[in-house]
BAROTOR-41724 format. One record per atom (N, C-alpha, C, O, CB): residue number from 1; residue in one letter; atom name; x, y, z. Coordinates in steps of 0.1 Angstrom, whole numbers, plus 2048, in hexadecimal, padded with zeros to 3 digits. Glycine has a CB too. Layout:
BEGIN
k r a x y z
NUM A CA X Y Z
...
END
This chain:
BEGIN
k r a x y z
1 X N 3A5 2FA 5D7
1 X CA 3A6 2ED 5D2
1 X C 3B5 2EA 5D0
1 X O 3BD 2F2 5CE
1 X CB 39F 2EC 5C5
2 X N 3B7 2DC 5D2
2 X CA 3C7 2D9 5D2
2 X C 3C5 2CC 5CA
2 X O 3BE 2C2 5CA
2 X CB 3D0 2D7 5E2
3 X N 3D3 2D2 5BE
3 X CA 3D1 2CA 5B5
3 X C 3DE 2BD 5B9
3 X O 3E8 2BF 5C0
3 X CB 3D3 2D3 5A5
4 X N 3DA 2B2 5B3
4 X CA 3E3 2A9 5B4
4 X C 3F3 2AC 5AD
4 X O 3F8 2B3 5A5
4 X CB 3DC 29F 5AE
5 X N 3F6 2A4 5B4
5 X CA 40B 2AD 5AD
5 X C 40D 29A 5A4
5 X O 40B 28E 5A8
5 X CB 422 2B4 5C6
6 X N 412 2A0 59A
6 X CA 418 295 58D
6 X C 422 28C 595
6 X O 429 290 59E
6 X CB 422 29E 57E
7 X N 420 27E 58F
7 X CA 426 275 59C
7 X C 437 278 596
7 X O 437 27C 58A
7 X CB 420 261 59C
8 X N 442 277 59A
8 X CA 44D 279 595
8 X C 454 274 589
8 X O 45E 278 583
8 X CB 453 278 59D
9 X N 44E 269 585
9 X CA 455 269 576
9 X C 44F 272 56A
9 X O 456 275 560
9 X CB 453 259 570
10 X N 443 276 56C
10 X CA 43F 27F 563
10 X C 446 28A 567
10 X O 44D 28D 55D
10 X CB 431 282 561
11 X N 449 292 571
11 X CA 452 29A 570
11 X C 460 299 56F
11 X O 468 2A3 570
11 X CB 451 29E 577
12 X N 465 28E 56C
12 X CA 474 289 568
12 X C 472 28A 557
12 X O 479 291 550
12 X CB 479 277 56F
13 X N 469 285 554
13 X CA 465 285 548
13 X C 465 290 543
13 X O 46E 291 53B
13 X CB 45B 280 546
14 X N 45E 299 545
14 X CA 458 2A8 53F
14 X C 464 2B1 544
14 X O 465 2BC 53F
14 X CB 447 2AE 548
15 X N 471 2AD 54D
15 X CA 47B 2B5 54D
15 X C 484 2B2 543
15 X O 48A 2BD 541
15 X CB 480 2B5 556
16 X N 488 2A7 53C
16 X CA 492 29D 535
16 X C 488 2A1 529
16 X O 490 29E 520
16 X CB 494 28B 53B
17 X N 47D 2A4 524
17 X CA 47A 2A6 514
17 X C 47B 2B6 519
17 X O 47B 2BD 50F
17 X CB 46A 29E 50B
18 X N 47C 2BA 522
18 X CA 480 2CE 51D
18 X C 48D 2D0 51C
18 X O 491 2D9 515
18 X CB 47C 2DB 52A
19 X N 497 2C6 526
19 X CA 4A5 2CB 521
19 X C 4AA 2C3 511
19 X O 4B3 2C7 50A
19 X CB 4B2 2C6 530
20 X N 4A3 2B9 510
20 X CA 4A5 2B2 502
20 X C 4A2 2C1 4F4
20 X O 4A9 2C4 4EA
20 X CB 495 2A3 500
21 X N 495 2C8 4FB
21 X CA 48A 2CF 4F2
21 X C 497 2DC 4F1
21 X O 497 2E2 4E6
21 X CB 475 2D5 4FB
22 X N 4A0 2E0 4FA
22 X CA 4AC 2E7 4FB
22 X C 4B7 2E5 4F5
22 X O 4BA 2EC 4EB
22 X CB 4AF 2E7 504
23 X N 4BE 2DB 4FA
23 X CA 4C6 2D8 4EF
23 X C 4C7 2D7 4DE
23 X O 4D0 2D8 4D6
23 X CB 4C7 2CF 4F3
24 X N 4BA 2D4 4DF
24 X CA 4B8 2D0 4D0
24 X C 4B4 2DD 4C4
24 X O 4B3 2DE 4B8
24 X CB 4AB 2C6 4D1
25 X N 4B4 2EA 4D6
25 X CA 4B7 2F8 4C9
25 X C 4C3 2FD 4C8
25 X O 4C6 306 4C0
25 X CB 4B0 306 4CA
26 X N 4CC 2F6 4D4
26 X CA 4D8 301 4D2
26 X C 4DF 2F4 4C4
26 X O 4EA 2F6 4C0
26 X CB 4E5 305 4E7
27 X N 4D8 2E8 4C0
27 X CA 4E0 2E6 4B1
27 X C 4EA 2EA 4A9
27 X O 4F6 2E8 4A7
27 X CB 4DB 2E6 4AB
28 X N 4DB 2F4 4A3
28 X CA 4E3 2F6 494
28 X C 4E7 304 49B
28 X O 4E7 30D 493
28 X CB 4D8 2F7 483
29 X N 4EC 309 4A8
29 X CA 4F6 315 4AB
29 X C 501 30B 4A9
29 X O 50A 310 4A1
29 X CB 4F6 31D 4BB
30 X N 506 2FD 4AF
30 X CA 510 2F7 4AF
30 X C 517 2F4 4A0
30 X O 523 2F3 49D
30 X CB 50C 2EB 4B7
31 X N 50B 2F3 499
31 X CA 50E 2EA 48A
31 X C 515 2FA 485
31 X O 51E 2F8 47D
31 X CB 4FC 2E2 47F
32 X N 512 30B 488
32 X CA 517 312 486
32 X C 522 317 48A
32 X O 527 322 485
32 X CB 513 315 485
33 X N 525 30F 494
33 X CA 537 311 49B
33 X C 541 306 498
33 X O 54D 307 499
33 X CB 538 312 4AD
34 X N 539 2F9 492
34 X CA 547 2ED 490
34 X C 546 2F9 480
34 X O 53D 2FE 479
34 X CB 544 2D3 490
35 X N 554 2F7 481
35 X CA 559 2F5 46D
35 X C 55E 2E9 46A
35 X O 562 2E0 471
35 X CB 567 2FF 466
36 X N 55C 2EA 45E
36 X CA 55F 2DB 45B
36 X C 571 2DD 457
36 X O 576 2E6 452
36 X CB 555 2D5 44B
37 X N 575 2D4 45B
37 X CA 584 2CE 459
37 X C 58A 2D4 448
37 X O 581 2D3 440
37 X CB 582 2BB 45B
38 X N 594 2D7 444
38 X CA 594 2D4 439
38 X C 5A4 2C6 436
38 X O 5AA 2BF 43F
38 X CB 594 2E6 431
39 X N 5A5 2C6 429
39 X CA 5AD 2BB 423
39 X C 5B8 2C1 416
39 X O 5B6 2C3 40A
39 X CB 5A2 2B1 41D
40 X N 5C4 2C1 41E
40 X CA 5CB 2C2 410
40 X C 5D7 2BE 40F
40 X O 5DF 2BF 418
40 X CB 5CB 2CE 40A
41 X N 5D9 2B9 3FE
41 X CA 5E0 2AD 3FB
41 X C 5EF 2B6 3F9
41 X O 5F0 2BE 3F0
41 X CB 5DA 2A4 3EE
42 X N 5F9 2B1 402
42 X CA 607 2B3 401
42 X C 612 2B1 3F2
42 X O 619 2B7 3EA
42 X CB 60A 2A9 40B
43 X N 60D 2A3 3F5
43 X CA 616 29C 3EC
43 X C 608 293 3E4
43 X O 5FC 293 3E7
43 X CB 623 292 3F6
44 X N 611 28D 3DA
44 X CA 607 27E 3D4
44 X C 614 279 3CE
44 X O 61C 27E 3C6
44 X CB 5F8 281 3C6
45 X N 614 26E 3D3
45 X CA 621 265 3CA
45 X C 61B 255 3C6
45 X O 616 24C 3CC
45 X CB 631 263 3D5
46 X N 61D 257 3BD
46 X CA 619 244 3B7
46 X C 62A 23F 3B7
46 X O 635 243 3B2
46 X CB 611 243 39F
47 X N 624 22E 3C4
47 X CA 631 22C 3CB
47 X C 634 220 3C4
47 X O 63F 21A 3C5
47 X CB 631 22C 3DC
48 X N 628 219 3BB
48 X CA 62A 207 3B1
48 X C 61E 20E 3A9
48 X O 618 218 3AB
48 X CB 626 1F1 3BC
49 X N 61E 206 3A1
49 X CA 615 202 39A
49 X C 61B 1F1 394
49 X O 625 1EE 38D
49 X CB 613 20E 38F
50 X N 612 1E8 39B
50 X CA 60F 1DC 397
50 X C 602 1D4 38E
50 X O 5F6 1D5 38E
50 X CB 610 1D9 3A1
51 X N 608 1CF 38A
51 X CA 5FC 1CA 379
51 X C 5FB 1C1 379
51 X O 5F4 1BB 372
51 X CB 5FF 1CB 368
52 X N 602 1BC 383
52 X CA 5FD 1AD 383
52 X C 5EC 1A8 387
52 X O 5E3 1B0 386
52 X CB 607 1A5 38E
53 X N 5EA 199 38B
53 X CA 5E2 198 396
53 X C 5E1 197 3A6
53 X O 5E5 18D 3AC
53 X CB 5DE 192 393
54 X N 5DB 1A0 3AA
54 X CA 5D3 1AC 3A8
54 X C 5DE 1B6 3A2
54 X O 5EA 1B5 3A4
54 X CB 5CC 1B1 3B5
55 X N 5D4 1C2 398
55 X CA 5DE 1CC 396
55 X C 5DB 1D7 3A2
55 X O 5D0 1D7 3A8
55 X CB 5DC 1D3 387
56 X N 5E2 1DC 3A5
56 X CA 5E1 1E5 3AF
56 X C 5E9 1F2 3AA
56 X O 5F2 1F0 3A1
56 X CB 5E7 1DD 3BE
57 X N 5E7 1FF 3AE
57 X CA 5F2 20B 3B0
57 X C 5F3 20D 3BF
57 X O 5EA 20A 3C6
57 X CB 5ED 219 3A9
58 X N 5FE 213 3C5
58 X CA 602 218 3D3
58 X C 604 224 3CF
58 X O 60D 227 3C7
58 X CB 60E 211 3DC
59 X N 5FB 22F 3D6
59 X CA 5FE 237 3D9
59 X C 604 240 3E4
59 X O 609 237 3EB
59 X CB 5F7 238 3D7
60 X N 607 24E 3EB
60 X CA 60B 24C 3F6
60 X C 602 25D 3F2
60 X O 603 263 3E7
60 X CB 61D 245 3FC
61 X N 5FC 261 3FD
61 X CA 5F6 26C 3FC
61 X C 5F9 276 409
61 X O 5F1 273 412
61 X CB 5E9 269 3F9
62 X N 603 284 40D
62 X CA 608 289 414
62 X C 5FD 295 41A
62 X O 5FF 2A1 419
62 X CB 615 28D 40F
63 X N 5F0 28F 41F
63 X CA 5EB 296 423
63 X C 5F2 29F 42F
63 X O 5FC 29C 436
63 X CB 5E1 28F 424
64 X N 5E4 2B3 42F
64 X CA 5E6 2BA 43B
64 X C 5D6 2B9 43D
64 X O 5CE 2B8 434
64 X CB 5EE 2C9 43B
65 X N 5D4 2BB 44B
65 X CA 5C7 2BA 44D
65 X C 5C2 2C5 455
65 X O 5C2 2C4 462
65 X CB 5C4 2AD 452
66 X N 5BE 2D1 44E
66 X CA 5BD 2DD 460
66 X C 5AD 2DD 463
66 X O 5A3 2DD 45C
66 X CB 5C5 2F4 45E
67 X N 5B0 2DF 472
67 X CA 5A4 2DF 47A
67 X C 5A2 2ED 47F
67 X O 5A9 2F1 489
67 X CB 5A3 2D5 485
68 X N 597 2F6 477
68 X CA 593 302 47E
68 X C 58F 304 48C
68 X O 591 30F 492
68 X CB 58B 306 478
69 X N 58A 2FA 492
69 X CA 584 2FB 49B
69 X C 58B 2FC 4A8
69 X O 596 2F6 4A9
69 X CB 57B 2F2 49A
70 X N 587 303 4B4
70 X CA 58E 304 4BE
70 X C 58D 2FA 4CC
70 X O 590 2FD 4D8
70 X CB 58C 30F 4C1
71 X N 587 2E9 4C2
71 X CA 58B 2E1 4C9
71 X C 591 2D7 4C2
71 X O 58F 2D6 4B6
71 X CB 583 2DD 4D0
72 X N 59B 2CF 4C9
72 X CA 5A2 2C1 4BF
72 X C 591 2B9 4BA
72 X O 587 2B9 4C0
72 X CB 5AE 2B3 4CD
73 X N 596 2B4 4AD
73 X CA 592 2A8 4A8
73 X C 59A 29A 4A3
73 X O 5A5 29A 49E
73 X CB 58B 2AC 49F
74 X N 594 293 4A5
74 X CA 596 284 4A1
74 X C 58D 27F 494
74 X O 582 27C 496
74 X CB 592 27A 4AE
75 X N 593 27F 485
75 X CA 58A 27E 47F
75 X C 58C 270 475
75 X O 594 26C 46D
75 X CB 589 28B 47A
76 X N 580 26D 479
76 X CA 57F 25A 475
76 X C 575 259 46B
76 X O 56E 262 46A
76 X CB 578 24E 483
77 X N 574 24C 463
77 X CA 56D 249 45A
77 X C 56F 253 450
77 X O 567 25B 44E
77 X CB 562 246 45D
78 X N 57D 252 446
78 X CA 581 25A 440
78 X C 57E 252 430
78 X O 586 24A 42C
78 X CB 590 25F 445
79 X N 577 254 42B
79 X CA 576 248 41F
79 X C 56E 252 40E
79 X O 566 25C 40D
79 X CB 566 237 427
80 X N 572 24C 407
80 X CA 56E 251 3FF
80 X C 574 249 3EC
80 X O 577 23D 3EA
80 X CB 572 25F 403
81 X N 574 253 3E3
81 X CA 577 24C 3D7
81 X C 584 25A 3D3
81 X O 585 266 3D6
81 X CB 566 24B 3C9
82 X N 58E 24D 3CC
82 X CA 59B 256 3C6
82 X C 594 25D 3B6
82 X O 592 253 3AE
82 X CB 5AC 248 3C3
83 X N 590 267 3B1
83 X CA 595 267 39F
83 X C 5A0 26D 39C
83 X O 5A4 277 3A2
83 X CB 58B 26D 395
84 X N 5A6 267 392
84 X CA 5B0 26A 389
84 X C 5A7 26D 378
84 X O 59F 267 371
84 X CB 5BB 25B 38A
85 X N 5AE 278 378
85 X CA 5A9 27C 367
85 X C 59B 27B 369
85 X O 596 273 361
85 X CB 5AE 271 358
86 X N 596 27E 36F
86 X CA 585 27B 373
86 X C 57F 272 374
86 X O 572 272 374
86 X CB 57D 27F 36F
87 X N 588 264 373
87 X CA 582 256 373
87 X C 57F 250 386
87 X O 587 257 38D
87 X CB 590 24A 369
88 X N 57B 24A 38A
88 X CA 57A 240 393
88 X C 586 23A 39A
88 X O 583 22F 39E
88 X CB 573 235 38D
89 X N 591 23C 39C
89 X CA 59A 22F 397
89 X C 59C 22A 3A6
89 X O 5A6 223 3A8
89 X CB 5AB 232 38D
90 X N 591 22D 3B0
90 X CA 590 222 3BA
90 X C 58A 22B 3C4
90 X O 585 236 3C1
90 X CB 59E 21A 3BE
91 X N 58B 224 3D4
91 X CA 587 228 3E1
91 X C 58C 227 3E6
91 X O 593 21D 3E8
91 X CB 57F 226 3E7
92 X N 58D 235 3EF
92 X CA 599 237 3FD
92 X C 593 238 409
92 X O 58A 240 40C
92 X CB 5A3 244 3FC
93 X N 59B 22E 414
93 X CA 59B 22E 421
93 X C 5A4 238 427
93 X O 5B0 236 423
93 X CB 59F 221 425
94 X N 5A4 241 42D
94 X CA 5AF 248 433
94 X C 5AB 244 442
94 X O 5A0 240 447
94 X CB 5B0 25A 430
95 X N 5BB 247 449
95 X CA 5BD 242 459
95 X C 5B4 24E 463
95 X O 5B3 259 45F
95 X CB 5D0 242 45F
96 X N 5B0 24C 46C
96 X CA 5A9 257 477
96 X C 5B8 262 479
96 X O 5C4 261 476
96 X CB 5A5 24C 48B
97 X N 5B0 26B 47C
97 X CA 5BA 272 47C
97 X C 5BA 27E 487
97 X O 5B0 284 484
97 X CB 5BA 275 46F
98 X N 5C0 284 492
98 X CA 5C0 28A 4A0
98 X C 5C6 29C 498
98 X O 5D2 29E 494
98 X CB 5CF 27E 4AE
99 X N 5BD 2A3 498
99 X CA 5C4 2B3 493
99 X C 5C3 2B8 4A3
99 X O 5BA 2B4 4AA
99 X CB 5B8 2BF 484
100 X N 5CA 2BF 4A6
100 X CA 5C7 2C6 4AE
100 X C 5C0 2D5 4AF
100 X O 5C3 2DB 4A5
100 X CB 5CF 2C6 4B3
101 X N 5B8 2DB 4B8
101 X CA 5B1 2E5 4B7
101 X C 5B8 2F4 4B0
101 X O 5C2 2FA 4B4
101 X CB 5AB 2E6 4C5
102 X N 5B1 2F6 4A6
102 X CA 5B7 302 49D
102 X C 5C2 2FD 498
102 X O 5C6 306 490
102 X CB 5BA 30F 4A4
103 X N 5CC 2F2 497
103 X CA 5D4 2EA 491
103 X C 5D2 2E4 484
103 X O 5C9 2E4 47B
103 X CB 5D7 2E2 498
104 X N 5DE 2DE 487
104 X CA 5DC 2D6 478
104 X C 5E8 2C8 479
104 X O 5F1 2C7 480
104 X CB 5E2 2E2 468
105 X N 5E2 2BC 46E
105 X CA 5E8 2B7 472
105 X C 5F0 2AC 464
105 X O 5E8 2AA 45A
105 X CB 5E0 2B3 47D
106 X N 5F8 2A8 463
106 X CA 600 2A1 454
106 X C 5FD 292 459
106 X O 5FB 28D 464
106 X CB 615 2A4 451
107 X N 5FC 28F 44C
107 X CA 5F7 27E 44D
107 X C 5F8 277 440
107 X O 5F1 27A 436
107 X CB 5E7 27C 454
108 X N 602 26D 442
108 X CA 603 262 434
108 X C 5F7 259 431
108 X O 5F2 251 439
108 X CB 60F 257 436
109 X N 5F4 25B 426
109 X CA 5E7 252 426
109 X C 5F1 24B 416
109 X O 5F6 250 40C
109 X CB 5D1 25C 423
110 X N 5EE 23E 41C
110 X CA 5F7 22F 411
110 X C 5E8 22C 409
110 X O 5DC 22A 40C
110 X CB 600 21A 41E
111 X N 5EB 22D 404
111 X CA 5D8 224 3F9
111 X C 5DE 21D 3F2
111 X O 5E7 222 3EC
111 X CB 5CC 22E 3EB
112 X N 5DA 20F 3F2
112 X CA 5DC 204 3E2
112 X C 5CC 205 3DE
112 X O 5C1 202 3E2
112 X CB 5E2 1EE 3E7
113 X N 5D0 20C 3D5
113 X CA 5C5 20A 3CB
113 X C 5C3 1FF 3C0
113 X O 5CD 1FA 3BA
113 X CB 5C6 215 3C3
114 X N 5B8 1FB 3BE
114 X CA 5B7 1F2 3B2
114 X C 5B9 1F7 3A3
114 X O 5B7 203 3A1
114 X CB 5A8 1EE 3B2
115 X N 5BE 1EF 397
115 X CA 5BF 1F0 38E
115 X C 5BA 1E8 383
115 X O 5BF 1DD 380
115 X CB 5C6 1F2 38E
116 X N 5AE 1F0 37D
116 X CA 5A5 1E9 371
116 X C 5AB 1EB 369
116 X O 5B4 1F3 368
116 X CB 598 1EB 36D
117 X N 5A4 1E3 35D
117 X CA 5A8 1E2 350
117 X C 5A3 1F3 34C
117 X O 5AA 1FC 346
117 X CB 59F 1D5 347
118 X N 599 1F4 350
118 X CA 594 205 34C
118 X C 59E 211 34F
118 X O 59D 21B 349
118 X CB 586 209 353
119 X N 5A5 210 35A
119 X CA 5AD 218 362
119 X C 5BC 219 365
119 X O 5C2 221 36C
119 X CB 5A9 217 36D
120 X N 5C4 208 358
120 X CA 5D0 209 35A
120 X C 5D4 214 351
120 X O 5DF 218 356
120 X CB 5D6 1FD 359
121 X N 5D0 21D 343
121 X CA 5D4 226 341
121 X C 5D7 233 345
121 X O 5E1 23A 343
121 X CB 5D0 225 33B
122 X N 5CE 234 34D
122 X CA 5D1 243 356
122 X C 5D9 242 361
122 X O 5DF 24B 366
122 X CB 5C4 24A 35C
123 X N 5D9 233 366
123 X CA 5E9 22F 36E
123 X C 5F7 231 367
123 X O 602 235 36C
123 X CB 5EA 220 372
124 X N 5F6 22C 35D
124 X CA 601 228 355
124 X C 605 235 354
124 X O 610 236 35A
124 X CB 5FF 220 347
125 X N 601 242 34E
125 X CA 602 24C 34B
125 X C 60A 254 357
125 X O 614 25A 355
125 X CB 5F6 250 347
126 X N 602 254 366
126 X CA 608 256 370
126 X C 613 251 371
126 X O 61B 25A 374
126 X CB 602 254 378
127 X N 617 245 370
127 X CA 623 241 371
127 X C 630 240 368
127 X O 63C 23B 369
127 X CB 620 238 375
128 X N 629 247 35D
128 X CA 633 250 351
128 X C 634 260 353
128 X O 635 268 349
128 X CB 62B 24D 340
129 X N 632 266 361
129 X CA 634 272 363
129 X C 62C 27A 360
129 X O 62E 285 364
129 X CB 63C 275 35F
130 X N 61D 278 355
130 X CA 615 281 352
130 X C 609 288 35B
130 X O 5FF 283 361
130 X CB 611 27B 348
131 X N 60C 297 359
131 X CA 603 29B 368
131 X C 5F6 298 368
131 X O 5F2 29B 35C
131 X CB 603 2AA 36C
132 X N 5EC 294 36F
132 X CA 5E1 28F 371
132 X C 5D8 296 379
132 X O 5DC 298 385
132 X CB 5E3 283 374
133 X N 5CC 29B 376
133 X CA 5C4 29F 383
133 X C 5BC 296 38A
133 X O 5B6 28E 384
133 X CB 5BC 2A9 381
134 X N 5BC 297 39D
134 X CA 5B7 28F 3A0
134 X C 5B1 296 3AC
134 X O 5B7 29F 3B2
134 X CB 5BE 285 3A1
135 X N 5A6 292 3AE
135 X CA 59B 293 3BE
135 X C 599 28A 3C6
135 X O 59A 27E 3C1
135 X CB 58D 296 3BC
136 X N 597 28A 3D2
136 X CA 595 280 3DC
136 X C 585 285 3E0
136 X O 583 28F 3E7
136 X CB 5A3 281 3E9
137 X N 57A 27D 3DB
137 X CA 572 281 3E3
137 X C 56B 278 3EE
137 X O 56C 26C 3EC
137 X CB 56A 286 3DC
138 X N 564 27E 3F9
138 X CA 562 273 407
138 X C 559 279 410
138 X O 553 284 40E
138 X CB 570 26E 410
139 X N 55A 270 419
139 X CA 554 275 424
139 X C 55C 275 431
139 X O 565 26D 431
139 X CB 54A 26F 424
140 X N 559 27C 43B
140 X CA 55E 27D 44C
140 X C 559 279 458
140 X O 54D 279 458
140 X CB 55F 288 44F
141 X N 55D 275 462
141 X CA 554 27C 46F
141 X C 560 27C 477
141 X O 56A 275 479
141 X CB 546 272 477
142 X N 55A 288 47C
142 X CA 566 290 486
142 X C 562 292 491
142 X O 559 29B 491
142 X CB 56B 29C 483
143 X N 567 28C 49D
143 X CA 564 28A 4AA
143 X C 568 299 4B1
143 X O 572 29F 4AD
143 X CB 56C 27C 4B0
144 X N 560 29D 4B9
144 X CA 568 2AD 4BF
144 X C 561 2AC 4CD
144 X O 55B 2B5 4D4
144 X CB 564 2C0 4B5
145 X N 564 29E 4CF
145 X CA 561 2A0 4E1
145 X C 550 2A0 4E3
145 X O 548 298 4DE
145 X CB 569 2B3 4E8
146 X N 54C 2AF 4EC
146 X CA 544 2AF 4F3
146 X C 53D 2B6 4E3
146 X O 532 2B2 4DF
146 X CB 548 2B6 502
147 X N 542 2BD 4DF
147 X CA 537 2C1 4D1
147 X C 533 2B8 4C4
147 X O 52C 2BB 4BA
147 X CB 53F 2CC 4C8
148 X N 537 2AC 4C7
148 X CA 532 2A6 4C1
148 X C 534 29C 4B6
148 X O 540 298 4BA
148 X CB 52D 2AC 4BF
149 X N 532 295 4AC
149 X CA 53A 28B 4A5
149 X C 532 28D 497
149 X O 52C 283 492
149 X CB 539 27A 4AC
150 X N 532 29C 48E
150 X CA 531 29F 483
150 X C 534 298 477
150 X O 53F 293 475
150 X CB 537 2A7 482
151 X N 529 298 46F
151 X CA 52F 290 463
151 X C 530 29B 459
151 X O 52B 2A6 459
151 X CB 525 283 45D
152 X N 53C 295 451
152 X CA 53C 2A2 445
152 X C 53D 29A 438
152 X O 542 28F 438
152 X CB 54D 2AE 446
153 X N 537 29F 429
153 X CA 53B 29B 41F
153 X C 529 294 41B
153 X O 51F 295 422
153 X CB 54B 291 421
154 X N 528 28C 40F
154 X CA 537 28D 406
154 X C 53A 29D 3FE
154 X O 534 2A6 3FB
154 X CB 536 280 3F9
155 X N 546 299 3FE
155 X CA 54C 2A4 3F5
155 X C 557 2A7 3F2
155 X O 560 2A1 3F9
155 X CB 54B 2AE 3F7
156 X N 55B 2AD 3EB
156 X CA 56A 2B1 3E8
156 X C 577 2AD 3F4
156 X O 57D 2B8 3F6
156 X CB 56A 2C0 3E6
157 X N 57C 2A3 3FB
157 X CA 586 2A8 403
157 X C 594 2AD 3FD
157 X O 598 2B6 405
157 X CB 589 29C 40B
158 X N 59B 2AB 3F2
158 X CA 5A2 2B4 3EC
158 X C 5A5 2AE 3E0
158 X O 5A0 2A3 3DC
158 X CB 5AD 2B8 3F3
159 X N 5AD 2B5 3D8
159 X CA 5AF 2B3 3C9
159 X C 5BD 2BD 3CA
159 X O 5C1 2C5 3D3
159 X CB 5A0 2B9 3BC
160 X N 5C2 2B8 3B6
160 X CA 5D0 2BC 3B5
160 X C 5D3 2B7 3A9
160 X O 5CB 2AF 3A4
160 X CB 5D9 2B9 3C0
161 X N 5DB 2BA 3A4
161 X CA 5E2 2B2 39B
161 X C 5EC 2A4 3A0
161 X O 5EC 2A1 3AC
161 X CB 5EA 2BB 396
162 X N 5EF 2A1 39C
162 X CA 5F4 28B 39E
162 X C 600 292 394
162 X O 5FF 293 388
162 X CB 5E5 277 392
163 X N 60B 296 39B
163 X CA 619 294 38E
163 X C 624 28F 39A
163 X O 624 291 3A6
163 X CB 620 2A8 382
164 X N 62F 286 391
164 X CA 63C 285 395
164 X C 644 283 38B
164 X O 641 287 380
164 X CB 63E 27D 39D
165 X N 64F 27D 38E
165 X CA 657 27C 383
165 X C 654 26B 383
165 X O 651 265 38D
165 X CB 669 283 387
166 X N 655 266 379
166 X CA 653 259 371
166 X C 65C 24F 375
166 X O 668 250 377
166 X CB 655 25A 360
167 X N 651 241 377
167 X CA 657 238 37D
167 X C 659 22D 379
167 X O 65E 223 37E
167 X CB 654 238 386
168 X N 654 22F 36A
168 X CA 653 229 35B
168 X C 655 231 34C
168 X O 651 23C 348
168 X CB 646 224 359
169 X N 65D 225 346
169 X CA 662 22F 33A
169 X C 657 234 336
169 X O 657 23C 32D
169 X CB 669 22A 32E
END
């Protein structure tokens, strides 16, 4: 007996959900070879603080950014919240940013932050020299080519202390 043969899109079909059904185990081998990027803060300098309207602070934040991995990334949608003294005292955009593979890479991130009535004390303070602790926390996605476009966070991207020398009596 001779059986009829599957007209060719079912076999286009039934080949394209087995290499799908493939791919989709070597995954979490991949998700166990990217590392995630890490973040850490250089510098922190408070560059104004303005009270007017709007109040705003400028910050200037001397990020390093290293990339374990042994391909370059490009890492975009860098956003998150600033605290100071463990308050809120706004949300940060950071720029995309190009590390190279097993590199690392420095990058100025400028933030004007907002200033509330709730949050000009712990500015003011900063800008009377008093050391302050602060975290940046956020989220990522980091492009690495052919492996893929990883999201990381939220979570810690770095923390430190906030001191300089006073830029008010």
């Amino acid at each position: 007996m001779i059986l009829p043969r599957p007209p060719f899109p079912v076999l286009l079909t039934a080949a394209l959900l087995g290499s799908l059904l493939g791919l989709s185990s070597c995954a979490p081998a991949l998700s166990r070879v990217i590392k995630v990027p890490t973040f850490t803060v250089q510098q922190t300098r408070l560059t104004g603080l303005a009270l007017g309207s709007p109040a705003t602070a400028r910050v200037t934040l001397k990020l390093r950014i290293d990339n374990p991995n042994p391909v370059a990334a490009r890492l975009a949608n860098i956003n998150g919240h600033f605290y100071l003294n463990g308050a809120d005292v706004g949300t940060v955009n950071l720029p995309n940013i190009n590390v190279p593979a097993r590199g690392s890479a420095l990058q100025d991130a400028l933030l004007e932050i907002p200033v509330s009535f709730q949050t000009t004390a712990i500015w003011l303070q900063v800008a009377r020299g008093r050391e302050m602790p602060y975290r940046v926390d956020g989220t990522f996605t980091a492009d690495f080519g052919a492996l893929g476009q990883p999201s990381f966070g939220p979570y810690t991207l770095a923390q430190g202390l906030f001191q300089q020398p006073a830029i008010l009596p």
